[in-house]
C-alpha positions as CSV (number, residue, x, y, z in Angstrom):
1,X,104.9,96.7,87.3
2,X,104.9,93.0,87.7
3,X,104.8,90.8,91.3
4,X,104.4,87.3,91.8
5,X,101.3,86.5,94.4
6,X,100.0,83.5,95.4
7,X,96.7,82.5,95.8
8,X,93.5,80.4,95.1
9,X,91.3,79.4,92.4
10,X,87.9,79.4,92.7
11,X,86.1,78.3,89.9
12,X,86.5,81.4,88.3
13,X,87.8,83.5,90.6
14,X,91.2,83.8,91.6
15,X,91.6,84.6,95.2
16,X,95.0,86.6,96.0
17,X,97.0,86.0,99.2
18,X,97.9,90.4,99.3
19,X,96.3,93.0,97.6
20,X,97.6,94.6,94.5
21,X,96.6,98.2,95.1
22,X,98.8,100.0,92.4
23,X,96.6,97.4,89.9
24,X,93.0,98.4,91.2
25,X,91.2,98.8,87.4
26,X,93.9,97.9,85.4
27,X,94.0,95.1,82.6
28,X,96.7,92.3,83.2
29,X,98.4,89.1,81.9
30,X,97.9,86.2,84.4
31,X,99.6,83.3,84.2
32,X,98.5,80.4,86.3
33,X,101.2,77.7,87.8
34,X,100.3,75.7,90.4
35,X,102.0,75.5,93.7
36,X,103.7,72.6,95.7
37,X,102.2,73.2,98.6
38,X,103.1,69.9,100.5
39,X,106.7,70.9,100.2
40,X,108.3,71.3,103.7
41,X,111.3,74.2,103.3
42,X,113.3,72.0,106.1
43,X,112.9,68.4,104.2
44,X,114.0,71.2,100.3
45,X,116.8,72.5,102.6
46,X,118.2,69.4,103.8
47,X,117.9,67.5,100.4
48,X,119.9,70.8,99.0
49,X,122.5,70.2,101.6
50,X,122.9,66.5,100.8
51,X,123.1,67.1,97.3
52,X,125.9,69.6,97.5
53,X,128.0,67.7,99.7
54,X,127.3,63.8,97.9
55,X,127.2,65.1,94.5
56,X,129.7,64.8,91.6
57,X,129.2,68.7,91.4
58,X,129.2,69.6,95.2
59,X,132.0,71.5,96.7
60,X,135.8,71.4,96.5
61,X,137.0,70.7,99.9
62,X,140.5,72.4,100.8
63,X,143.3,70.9,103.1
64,X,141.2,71.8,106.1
65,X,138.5,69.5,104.4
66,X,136.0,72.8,104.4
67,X,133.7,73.1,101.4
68,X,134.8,75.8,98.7
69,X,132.0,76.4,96.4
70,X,134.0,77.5,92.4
């Protein structure tokens, strides 16, 4: 089984967000990334927009000038 969890590190300790209860006593591999937590979704959503419409590789529009995504 593997899952992706966020959490926190604390000094040594890694504090998890969820529990992992089909883990309890097992050995794992943890990999530790951190996250961009200043990230707004809305501000990542509308920069995603804008890139697909202003982009050399955004949409095709059609006749009726609606995006058509190859």
């Amino acid at each position: 089984m593997s899952a992706a969890l966020l959490g926190r590190v604390h000094g040594a300790v890694i504090e998890l967000d969820a529990p992992v209860p089909e883990l309890e006593g097992q050995r794992v591999r943890l990999i530790v990334e951190t996250v961009d937590e200043s990230a707004d979704p809305k501000m990542l959503q509308a920069a995603w927009d804008a890139w697909l419409v202003r982009s050399p590789d955004g949409p095709i529009v059609d006749e009726d000038d609606d995006p058509e995504f190859p």
